[in-house]
N, CA, C and O atoms as a GROMACS GRO file, in nm:
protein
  320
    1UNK      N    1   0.661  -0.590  -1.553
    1UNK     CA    2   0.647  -0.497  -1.443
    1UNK      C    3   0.509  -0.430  -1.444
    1UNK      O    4   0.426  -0.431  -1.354
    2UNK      N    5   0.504  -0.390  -1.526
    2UNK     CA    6   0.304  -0.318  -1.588
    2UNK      C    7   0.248  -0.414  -1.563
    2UNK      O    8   0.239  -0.422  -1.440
    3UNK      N    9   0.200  -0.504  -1.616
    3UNK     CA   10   0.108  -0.642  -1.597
    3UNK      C   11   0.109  -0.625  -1.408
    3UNK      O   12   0.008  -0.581  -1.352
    4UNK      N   13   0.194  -0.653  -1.354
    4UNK     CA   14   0.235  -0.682  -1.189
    4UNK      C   15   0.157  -0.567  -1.114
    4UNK      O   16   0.108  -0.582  -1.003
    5UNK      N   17   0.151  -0.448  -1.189
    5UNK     CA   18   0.111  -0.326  -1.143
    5UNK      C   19  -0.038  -0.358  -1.150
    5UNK      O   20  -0.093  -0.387  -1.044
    6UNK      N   21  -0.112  -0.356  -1.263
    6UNK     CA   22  -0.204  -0.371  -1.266
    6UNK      C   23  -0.265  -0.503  -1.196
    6UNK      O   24  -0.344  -0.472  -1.107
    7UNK      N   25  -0.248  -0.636  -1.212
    7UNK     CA   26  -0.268  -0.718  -1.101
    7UNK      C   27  -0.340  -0.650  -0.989
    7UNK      O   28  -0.460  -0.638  -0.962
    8UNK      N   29  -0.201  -0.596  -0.920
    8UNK     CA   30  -0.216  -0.519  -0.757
    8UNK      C   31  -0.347  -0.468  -0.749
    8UNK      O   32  -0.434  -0.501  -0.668
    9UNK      N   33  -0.360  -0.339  -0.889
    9UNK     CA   34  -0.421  -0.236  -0.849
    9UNK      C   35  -0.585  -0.334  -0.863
    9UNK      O   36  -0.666  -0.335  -0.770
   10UNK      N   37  -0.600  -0.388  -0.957
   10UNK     CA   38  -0.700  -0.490  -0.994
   10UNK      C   39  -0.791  -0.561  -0.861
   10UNK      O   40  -0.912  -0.558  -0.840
   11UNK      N   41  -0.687  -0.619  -0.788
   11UNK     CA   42  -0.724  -0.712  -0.719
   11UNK      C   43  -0.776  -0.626  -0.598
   11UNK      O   44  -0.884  -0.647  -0.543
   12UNK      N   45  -0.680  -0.517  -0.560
   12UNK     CA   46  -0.727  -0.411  -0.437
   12UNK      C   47  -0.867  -0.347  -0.461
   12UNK      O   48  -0.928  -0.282  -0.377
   13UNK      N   49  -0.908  -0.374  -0.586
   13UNK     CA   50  -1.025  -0.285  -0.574
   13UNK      C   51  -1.140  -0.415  -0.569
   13UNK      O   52  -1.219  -0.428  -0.475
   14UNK      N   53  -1.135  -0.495  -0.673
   14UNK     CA   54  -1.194  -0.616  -0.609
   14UNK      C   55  -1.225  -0.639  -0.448
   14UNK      O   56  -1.342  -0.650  -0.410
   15UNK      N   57  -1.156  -0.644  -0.391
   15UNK     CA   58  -1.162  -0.640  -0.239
   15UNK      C   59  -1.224  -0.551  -0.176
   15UNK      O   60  -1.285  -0.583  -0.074
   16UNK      N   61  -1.222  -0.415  -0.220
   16UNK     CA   62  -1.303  -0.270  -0.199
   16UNK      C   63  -1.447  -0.285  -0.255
   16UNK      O   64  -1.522  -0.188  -0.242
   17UNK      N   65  -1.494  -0.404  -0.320
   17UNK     CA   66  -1.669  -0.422  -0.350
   17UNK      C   67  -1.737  -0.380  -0.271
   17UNK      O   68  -1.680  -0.375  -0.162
   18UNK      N   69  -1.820  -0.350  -0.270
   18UNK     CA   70  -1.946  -0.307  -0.186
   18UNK      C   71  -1.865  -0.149  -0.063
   18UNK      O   72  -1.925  -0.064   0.004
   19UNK      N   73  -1.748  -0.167  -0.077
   19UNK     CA   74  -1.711  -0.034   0.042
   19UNK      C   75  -1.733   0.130  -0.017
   19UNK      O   76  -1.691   0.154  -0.130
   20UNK      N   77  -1.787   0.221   0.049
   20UNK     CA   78  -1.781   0.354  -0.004
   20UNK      C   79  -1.628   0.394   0.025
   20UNK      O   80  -1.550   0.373   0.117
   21UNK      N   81  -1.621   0.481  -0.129
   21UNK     CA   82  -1.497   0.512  -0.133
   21UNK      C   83  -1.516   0.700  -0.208
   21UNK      O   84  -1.619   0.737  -0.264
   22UNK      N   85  -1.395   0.788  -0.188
   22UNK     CA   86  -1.385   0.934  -0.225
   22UNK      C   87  -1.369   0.932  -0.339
   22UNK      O   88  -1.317   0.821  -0.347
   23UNK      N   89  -1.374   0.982  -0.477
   23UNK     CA   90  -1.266   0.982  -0.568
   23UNK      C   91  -1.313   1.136  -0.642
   23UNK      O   92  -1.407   1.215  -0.650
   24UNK      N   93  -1.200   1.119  -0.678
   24UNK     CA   94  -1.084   1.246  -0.720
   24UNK      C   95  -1.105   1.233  -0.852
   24UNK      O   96  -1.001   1.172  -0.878
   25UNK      N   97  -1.190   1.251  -1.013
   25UNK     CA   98  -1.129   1.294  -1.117
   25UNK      C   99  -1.112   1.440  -1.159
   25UNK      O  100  -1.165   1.550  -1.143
   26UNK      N  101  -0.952   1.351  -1.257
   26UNK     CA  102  -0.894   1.494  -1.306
   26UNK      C  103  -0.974   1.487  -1.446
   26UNK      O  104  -0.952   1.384  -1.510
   27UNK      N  105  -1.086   1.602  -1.517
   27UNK     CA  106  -1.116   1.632  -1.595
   27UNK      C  107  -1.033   1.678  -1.680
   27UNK      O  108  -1.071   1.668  -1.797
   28UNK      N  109  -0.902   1.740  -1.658
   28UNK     CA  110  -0.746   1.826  -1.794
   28UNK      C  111  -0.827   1.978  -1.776
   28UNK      O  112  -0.939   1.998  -1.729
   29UNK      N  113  -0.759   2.046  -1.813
   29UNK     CA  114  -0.750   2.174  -1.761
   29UNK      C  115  -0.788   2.190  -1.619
   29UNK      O  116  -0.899   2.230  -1.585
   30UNK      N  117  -0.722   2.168  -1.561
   30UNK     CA  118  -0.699   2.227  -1.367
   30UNK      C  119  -0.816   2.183  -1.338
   30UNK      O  120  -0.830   2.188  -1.216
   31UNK      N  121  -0.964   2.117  -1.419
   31UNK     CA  122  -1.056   2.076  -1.389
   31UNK      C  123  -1.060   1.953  -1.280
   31UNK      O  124  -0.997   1.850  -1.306
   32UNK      N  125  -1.133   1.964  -1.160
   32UNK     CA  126  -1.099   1.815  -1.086
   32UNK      C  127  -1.266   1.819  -1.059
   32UNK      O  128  -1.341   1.915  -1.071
   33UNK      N  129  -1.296   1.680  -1.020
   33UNK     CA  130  -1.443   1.680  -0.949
   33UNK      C  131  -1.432   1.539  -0.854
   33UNK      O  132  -1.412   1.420  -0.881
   34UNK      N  133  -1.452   1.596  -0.757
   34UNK     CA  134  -1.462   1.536  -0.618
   34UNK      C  135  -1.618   1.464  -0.596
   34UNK      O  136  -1.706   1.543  -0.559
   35UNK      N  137  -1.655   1.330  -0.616
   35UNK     CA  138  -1.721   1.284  -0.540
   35UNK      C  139  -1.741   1.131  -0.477
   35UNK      O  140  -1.664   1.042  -0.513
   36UNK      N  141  -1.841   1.106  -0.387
   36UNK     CA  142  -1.864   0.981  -0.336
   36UNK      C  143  -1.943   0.876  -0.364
   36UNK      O  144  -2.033   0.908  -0.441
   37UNK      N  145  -1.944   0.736  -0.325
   37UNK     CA  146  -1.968   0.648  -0.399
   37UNK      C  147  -1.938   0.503  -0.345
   37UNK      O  148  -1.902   0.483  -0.229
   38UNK      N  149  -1.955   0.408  -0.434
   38UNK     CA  150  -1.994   0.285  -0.381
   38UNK      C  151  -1.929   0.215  -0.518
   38UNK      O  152  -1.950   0.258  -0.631
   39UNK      N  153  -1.843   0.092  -0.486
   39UNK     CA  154  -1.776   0.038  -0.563
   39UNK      C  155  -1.898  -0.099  -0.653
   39UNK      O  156  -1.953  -0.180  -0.578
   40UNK      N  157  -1.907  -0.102  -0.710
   40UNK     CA  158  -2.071  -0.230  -0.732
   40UNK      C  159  -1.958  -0.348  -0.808
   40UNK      O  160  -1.964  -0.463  -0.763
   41UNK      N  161  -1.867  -0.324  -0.910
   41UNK     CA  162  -1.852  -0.444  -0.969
   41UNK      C  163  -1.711  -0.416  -1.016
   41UNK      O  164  -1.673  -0.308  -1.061
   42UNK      N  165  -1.630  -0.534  -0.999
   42UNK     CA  166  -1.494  -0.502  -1.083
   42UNK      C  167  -1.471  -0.643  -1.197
   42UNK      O  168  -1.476  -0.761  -1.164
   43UNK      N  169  -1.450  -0.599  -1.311
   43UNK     CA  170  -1.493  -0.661  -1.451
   43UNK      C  171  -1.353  -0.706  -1.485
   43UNK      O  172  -1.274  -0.660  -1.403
   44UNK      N  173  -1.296  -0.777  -1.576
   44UNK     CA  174  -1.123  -0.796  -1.636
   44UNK      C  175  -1.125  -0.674  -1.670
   44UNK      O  176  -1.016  -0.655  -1.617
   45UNK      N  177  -1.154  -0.565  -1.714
   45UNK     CA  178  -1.095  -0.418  -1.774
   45UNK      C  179  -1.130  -0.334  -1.742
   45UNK      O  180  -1.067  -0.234  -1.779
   46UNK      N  181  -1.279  -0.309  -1.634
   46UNK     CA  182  -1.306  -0.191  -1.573
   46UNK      C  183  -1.364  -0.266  -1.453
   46UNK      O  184  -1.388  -0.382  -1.419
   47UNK      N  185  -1.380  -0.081  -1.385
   47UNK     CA  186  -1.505  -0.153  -1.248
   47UNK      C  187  -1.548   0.014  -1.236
   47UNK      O  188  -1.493   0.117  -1.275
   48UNK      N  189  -1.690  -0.015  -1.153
   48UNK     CA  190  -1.801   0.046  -1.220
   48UNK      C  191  -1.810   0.120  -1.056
   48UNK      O  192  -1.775   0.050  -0.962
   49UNK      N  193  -1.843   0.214  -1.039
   49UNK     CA  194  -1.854   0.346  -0.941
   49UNK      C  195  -2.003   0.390  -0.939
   49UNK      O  196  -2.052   0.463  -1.025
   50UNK      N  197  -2.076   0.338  -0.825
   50UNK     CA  198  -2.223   0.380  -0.826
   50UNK      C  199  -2.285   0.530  -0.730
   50UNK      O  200  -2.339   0.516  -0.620
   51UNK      N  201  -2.263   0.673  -0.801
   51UNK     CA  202  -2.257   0.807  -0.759
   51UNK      C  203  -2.366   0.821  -0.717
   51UNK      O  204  -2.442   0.751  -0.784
   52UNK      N  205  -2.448   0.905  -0.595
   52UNK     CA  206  -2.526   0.940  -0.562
   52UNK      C  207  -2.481   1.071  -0.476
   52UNK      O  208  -2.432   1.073  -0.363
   53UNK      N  209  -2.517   1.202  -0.581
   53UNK     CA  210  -2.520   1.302  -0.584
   53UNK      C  211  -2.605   1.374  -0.439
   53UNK      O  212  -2.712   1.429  -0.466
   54UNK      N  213  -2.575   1.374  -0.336
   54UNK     CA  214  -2.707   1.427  -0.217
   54UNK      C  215  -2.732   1.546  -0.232
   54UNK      O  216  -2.842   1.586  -0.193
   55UNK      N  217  -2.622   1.656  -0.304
   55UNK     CA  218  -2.699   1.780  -0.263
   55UNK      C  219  -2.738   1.830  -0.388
   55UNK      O  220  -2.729   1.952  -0.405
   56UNK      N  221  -2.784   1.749  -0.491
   56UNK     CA  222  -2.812   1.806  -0.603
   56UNK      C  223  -3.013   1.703  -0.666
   56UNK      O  224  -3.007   1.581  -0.654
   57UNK      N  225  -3.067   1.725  -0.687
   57UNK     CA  226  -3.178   1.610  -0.757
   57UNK      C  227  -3.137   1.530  -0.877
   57UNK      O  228  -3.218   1.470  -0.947
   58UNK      N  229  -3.029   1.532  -0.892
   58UNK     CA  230  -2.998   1.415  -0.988
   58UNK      C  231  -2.986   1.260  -0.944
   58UNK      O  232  -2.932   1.229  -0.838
   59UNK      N  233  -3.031   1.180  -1.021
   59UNK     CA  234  -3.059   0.985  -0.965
   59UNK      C  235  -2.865   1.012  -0.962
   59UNK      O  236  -2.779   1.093  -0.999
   60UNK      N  237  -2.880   0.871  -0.883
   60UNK     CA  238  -2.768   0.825  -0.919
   60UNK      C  239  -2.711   0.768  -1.011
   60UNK      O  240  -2.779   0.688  -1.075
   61UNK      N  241  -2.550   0.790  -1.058
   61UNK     CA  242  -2.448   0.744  -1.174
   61UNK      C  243  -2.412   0.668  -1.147
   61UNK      O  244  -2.375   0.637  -1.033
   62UNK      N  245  -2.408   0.585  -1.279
   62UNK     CA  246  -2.306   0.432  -1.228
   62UNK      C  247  -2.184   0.494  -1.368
   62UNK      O  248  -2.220   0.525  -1.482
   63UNK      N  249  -2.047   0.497  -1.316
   63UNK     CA  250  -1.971   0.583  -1.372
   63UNK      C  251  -1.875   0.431  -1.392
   63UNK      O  252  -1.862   0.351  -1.298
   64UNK      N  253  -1.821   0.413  -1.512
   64UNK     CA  254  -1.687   0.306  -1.499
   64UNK      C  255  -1.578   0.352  -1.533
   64UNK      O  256  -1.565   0.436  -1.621
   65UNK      N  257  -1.465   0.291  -1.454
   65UNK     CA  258  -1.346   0.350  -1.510
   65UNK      C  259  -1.270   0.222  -1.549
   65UNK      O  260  -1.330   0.116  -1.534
   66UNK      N  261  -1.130   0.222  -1.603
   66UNK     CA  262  -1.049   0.128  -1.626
   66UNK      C  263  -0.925   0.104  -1.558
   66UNK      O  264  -0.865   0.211  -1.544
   67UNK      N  265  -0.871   0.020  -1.518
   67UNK     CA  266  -0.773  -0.011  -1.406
   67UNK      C  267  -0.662   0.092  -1.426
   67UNK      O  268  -0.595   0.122  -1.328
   68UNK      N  269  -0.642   0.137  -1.518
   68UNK     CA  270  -0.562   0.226  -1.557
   68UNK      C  271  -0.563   0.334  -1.531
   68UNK      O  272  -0.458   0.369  -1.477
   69UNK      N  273  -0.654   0.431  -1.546
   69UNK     CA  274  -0.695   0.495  -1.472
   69UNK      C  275  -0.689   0.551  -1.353
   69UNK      O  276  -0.717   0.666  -1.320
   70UNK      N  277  -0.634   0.424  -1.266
   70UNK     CA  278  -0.578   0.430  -1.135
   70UNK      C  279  -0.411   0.475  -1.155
   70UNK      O  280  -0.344   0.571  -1.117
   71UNK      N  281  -0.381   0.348  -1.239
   71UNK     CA  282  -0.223   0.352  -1.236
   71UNK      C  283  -0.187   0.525  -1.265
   71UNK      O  284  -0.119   0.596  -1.191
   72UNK      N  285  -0.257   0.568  -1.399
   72UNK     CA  286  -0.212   0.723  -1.404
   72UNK      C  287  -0.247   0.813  -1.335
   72UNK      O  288  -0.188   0.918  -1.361
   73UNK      N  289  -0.322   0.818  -1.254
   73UNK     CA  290  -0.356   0.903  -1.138
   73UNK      C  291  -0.475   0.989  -1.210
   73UNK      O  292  -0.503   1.100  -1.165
   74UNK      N  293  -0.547   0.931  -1.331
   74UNK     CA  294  -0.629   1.026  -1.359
   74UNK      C  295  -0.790   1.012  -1.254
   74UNK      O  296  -0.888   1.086  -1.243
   75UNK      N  297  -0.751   0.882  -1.196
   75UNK     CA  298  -0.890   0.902  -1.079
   75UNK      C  299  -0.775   0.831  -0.943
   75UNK      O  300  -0.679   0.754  -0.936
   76UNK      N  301  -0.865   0.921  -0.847
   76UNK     CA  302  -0.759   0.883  -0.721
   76UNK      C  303  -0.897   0.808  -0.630
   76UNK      O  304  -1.011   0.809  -0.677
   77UNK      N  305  -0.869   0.756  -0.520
   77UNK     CA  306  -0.994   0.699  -0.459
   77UNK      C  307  -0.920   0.694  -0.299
   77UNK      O  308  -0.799   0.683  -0.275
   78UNK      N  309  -1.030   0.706  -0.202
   78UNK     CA  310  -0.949   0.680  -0.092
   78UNK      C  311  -1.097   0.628   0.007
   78UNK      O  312  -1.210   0.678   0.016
   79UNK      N  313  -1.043   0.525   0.064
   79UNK     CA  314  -1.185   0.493   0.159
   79UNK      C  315  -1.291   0.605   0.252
   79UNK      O  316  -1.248   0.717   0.279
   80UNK      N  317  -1.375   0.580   0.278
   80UNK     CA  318  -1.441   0.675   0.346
   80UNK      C  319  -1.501   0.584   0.532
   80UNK      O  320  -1.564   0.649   0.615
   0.00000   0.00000   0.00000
């Protein structure tokens, strides 16, 4: 059933390459940070989130997370 889950979540983001997307991490303590982004690559165990910060002078982050990640809701993502 896990394996099946991940599949899903795997393959949906694969498909989301190149699309800007929102995401949501939960840092733990009530901490959240909201930002936007660009999906660049999805790997067998992660895929990689390319951040560009506009209202701040910092370059842009290439941030990765792991499919899992999704499943626990510790990063949420939603198209833009």
């Amino acid at each position: 059933m896990e394996q099946e889950i991940l599949k899903k979540v795997r393959s949906s983001i694969r498909q989301q390459c190149g699309n800007r997307v929102k995401i949501q991490l939960d840092r733990g303590r009530n901490k959240v940070d909201i930002q936007e982004g660009v999906i660049q690559e999805a790997y067998p165990s992660v895929f990689t989130i390319l951040v560009d910060d506009e209202r701040d002078t910092n370059p842009p982050q290439l941030l990765s997370f792991s499919y899992k990640d999704v499943i626990t809701k510790d990063i949420r993502m939603k198209l833009c």
